[in-house]
C-alpha positions as CSV (number, residue, x, y, z in Angstrom):
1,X,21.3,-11.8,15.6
2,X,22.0,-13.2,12.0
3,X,25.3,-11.9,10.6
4,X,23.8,-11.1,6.9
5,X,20.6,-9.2,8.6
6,X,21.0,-5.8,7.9
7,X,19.0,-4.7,11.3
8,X,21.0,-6.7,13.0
9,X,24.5,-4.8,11.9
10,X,22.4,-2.0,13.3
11,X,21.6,-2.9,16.5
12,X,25.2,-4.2,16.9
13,X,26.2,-0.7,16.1
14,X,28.6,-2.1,13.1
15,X,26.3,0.1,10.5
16,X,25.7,3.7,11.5
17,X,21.7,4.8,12.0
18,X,19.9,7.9,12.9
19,X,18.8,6.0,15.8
20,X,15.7,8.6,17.4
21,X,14.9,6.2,20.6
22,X,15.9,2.8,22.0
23,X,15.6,0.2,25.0
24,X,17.0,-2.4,26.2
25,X,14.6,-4.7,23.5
26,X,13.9,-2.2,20.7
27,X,15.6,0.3,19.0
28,X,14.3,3.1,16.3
29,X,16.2,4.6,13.4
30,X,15.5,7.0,10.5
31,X,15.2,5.1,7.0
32,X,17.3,6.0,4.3
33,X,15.2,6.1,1.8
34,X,11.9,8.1,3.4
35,X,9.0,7.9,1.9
36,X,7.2,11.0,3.8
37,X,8.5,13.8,6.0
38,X,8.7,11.6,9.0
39,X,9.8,8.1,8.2
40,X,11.6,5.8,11.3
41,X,11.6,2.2,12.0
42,X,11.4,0.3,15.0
43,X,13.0,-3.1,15.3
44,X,13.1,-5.5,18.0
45,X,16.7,-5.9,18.9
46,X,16.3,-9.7,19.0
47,X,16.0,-11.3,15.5
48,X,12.5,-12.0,14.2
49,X,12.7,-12.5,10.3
50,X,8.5,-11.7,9.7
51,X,5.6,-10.7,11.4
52,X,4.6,-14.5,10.0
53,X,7.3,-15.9,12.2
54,X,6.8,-14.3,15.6
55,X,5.7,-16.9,18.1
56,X,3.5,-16.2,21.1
57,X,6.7,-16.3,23.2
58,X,6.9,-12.7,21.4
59,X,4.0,-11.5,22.5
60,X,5.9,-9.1,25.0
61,X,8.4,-8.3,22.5
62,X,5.4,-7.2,20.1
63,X,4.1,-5.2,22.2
64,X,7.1,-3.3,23.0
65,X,7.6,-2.6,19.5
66,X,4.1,-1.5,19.0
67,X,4.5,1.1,22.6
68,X,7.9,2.6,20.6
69,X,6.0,3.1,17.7
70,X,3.8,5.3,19.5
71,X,6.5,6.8,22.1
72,X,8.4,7.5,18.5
73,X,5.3,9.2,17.1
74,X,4.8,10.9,20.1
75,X,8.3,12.8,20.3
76,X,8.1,13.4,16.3
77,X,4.7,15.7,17.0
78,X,2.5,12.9,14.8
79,X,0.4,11.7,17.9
80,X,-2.0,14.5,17.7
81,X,-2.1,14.8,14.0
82,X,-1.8,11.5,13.1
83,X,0.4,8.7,11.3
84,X,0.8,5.4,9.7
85,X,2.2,2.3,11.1
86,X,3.0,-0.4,8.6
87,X,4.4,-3.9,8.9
88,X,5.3,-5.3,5.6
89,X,5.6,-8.9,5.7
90,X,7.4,-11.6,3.4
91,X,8.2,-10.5,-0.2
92,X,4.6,-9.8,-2.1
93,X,3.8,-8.2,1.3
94,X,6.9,-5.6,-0.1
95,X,9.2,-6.5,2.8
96,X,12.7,-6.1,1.6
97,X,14.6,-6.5,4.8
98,X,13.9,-10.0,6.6
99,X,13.8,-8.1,10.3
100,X,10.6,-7.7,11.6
101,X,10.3,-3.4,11.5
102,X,7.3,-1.9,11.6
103,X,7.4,1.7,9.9
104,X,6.3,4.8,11.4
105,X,5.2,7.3,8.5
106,X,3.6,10.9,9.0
107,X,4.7,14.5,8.6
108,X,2.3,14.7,5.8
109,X,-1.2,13.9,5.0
110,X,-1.2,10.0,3.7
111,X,-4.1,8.9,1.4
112,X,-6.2,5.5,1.0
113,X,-5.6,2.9,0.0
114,X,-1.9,2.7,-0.2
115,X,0.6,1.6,-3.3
């Protein structure tokens, strides 16, 4: 956990969330800021600045992210109709908090190729 990381405030419970599911390695909030109907992110609780800077020691850790994403699309009712998962990654890759989150987007038809 770094003091100045947002997530991090988060997970430490110092900054209120919607939080929609957690465990003991991951939790999963509602953004602020949606950007369609259904619009959560799921962090690792541990601190992992960038997709770019997860080690193979995460490769557990990944993976749990990646299984909340779908248990998270699963209890929103996007499994059967679908949804996007996106990891932005370092600045041009339009990440603006330096957690590792990946975003779970749906609720709403979502068209190609994105911004």
């Amino acid at each position: 956990m770094t003091d100045s990381c947002l997530f991090c405030s988060i997970v430490a419970r110092d900054i209120p969330a919607d939080i929609v599911y957690e465990t003991d390695a991951v939790i999963a909030f509602r953004d602020i800021g949606p950007q369609a109907p259904v619009h959560i992110l799921v962090i690792p609780k541990r601190h992992i600045p960038s997709l770019a800077q997860a080690a193979v020691e995460d490769a557990e850790l990944m993976g749990e992210v990646l299984l909340a994403v779908r248990e998270v699309a699963e209890r929103e009712g996007l499994a059967e109709v679908g949804f996007r998962t996106v990891l932005n990654t370092g600045d041009d890759g339009g990440q603006t908090v330096h957690h590792l989150h990946a975003h779970v987007l749906g609720g709403r038809g979502l068209g190609w190729p994105p911004g």
